[in-house]
MARBA-613217 format. One record per atom (N, C-alpha, C): residue number from 1; y, x, z; atom name; residue in one letter. Coordinates in Angstrom, 1 decimal. Example, Ala and Ser with C-alpha at 12.3 -4.5 7.8 and 13.67 -1.06 7.14 Angstrom:
// MARBA-613217
> pos	py	px	pz	site	code
> 1	-5.7	13.2	7.8	N	A $
> 1	-4.5	12.3	7.8	CA	A $
> 1	-3.3	13.2	7.8	C	A $
> 2	-2.2	12.8	7.1	N	S $
> 2	-1.1	13.7	7.1	CA	S $
> 2	0.0	12.9	7.9	C	S $
//
This chain:
// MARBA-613217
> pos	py	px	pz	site	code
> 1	-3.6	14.1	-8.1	N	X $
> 1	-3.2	13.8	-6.7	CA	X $
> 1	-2.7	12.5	-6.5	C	X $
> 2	-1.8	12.5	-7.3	N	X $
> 2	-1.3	11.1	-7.3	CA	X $
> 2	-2.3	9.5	-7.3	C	X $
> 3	-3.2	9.9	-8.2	N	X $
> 3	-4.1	9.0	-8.3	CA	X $
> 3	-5.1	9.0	-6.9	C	X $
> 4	-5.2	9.8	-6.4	N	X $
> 4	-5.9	10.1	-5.1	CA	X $
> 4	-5.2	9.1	-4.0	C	X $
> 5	-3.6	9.2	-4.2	N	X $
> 5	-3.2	8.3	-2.9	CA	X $
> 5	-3.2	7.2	-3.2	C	X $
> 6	-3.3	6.6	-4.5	N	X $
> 6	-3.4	5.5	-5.0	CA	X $
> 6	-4.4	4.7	-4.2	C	X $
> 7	-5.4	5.6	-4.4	N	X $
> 7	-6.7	5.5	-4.3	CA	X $
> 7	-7.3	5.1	-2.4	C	X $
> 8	-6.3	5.6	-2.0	N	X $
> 8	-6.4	6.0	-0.3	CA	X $
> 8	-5.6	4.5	0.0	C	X $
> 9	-4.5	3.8	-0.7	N	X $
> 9	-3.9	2.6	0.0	CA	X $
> 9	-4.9	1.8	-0.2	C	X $
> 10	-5.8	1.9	-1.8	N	X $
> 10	-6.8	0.9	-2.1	CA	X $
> 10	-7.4	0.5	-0.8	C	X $
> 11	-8.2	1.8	-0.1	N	X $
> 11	-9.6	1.9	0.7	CA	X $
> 11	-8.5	1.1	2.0	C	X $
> 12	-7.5	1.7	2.1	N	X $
> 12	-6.5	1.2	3.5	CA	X $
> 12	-6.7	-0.4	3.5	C	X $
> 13	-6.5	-1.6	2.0	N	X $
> 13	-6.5	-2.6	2.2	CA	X $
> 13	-7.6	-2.5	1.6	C	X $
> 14	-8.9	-2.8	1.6	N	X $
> 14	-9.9	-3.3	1.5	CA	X $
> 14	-10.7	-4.7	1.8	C	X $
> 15	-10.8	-5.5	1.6	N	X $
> 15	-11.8	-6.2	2.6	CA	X $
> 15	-12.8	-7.1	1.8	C	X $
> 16	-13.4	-7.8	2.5	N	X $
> 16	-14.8	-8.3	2.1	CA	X $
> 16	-14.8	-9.8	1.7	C	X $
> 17	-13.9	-10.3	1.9	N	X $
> 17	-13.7	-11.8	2.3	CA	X $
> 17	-13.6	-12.4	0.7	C	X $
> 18	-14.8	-13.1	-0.3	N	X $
> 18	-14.6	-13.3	-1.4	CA	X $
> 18	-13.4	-14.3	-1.8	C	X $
> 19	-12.9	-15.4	-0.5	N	X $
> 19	-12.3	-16.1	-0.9	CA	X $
> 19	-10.2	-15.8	-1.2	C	X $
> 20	-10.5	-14.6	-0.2	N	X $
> 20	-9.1	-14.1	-0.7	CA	X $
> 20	-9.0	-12.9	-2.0	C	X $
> 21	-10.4	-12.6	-2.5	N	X $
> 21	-10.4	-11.8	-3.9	CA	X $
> 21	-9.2	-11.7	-4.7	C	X $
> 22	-8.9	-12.9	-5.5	N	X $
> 22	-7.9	-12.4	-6.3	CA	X $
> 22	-6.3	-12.3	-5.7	C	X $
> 23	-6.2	-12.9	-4.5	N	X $
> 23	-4.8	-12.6	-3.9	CA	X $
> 23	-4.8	-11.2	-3.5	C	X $
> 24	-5.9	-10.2	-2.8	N	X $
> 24	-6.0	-9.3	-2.9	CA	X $
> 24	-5.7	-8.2	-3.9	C	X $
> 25	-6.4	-8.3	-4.6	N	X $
> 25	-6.5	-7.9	-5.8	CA	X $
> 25	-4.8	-7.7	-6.5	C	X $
> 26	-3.8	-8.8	-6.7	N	X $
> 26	-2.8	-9.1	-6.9	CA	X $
> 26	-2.2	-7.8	-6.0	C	X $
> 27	-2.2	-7.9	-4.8	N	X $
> 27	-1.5	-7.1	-3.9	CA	X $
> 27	-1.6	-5.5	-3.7	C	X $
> 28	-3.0	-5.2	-4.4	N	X $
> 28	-3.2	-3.7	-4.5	CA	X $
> 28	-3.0	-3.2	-6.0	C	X $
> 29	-2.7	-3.9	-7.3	N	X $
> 29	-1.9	-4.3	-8.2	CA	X $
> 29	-0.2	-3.8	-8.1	C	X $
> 30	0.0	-5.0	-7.2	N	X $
> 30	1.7	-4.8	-6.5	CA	X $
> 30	1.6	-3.3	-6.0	C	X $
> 31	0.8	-2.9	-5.4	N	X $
> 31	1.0	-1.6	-4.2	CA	X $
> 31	1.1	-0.9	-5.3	C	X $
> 32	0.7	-0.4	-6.3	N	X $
> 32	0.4	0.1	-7.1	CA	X $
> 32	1.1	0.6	-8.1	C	X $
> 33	2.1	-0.5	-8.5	N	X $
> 33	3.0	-0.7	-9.6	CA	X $
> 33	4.4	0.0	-8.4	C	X $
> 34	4.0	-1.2	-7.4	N	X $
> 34	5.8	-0.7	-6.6	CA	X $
> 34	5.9	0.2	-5.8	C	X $
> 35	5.0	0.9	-5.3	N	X $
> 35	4.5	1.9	-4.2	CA	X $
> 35	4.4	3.4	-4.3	C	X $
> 36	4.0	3.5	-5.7	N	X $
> 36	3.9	5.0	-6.5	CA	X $
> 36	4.9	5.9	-5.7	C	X $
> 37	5.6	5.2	-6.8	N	X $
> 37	7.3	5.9	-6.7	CA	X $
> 37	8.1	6.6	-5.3	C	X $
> 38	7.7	5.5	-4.3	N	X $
> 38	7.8	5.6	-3.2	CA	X $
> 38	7.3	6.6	-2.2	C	X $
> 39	5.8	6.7	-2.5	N	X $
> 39	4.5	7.7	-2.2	CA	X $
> 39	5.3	8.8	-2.1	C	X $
> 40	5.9	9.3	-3.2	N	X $
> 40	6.2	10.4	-4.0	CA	X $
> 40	7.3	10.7	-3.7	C	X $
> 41	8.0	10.0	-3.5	N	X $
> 41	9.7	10.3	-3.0	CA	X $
> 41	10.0	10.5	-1.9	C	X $
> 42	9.1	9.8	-0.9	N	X $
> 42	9.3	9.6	0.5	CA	X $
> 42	8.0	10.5	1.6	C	X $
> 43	6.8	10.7	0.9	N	X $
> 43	5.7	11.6	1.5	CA	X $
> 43	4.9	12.1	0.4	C	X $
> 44	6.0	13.5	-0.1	N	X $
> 44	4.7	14.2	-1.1	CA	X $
> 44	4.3	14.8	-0.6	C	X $
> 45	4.0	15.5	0.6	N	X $
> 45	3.3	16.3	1.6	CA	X $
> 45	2.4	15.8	2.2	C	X $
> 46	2.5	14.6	2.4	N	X $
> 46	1.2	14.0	3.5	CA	X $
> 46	-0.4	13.6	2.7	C	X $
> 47	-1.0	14.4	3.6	N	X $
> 47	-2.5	14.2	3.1	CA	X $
> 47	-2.8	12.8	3.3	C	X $
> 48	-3.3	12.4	2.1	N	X $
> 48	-3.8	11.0	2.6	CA	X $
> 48	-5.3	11.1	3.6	C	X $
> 49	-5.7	9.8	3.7	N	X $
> 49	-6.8	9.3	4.7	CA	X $
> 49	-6.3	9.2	6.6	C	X $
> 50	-6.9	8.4	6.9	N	X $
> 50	-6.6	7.8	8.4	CA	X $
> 50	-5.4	7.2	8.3	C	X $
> 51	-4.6	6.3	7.2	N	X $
> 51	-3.8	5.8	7.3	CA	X $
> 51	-2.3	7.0	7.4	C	X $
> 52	-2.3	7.9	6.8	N	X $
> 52	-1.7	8.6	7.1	CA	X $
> 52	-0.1	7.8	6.2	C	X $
> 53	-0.3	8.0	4.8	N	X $
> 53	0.6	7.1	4.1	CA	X $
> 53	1.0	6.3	4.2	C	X $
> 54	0.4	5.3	4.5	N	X $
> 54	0.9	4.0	5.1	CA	X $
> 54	1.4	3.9	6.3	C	X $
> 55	1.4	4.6	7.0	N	X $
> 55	2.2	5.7	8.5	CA	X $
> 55	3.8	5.8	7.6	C	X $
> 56	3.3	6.7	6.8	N	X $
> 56	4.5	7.6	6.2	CA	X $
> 56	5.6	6.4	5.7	C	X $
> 57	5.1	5.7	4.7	N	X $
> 57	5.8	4.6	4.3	CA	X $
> 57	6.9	3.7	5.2	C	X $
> 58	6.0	3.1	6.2	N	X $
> 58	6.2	1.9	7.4	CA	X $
> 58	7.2	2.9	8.1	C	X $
> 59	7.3	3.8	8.3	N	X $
> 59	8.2	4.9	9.7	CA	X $
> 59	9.4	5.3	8.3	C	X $
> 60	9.5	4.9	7.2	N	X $
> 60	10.8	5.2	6.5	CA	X $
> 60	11.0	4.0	5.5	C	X $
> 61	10.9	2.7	6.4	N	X $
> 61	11.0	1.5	5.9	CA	X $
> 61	12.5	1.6	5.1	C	X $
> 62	13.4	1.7	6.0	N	X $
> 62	14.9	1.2	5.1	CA	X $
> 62	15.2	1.7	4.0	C	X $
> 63	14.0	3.3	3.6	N	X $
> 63	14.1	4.0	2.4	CA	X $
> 63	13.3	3.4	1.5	C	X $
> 64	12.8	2.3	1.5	N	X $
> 64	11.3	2.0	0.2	CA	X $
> 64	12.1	1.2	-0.3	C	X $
> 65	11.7	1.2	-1.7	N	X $
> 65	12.6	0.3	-2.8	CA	X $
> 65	12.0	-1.0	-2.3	C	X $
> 66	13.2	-2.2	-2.7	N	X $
> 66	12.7	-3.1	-2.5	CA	X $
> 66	11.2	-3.8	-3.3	C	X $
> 67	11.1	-3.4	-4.0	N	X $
> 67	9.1	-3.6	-4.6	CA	X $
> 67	8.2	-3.1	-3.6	C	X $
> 68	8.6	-2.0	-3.3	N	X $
> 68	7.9	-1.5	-2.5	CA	X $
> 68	7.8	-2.1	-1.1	C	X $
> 69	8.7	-2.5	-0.4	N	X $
> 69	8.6	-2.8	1.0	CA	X $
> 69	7.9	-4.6	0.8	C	X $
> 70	8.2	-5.5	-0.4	N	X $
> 70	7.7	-6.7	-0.3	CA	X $
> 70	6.1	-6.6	-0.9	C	X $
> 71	6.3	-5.6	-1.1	N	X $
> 71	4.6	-5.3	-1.7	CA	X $
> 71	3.8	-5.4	-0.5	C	X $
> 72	4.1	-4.2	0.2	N	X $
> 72	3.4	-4.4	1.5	CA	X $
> 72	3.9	-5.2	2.7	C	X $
> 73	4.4	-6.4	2.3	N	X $
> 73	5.0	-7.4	3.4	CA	X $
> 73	3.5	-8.6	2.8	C	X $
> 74	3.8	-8.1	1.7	N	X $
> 74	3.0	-9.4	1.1	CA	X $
> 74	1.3	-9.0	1.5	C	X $
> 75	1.2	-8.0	1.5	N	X $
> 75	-0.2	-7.2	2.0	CA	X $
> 75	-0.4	-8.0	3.2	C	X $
> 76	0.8	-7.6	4.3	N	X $
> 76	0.5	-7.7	5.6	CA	X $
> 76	0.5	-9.2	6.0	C	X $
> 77	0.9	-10.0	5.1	N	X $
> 77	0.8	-11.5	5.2	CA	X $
> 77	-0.5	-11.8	5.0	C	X $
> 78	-1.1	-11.3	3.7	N	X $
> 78	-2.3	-11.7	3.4	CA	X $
> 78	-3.5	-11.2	4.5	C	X $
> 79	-3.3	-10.3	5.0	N	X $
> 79	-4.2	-9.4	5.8	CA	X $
> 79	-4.3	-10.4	6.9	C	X $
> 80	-3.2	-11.3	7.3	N	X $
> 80	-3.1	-12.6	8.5	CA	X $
> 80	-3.6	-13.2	7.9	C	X $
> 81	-4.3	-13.8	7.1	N	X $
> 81	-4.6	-15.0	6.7	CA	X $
> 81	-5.6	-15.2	6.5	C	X $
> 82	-6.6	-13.6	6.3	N	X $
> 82	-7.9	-13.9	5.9	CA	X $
> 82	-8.2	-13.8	7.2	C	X $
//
């Protein structure tokens, strides 16, 4: 299961753009490493898909370890850029 939500932030940041590849890549990496933990502590109930997680996460911001909340700061920078 766990690997499944893993799996659901992957598809969440996806994108096509070869020139941001490996900054990407780095950041779903980061989600990955610093995000787990979080998943699990903060929404072990929530089904993933339609952004549900990533809902879950962002609406219990002040509770994400700090890895976790610059993981996806750094996401959402990159996501501006491409």
């Amino acid at each position: 299961m766990n690997i499944f939500r893993i799996a659901i932030l992957l598809l969440m940041v996806s994108f096509t753009v070869p020139a941001s590849a490996q900054g990407l890549e780095a950041e779903i990496q980061a989600l990955k490493t610093y995000c787990k933990p979080d998943i699990e502590r903060l929404c072990p109930n929530v089904e993933p898909g339609g952004g549900r997680i990533k809902a879950c996460l962002m609406a219990q911001k002040k509770e994400l370890t700090v890895g976790c909340a610059e993981a996806l700061q750094d996401l959402q920078k990159l996501k501006k850029s491409m």
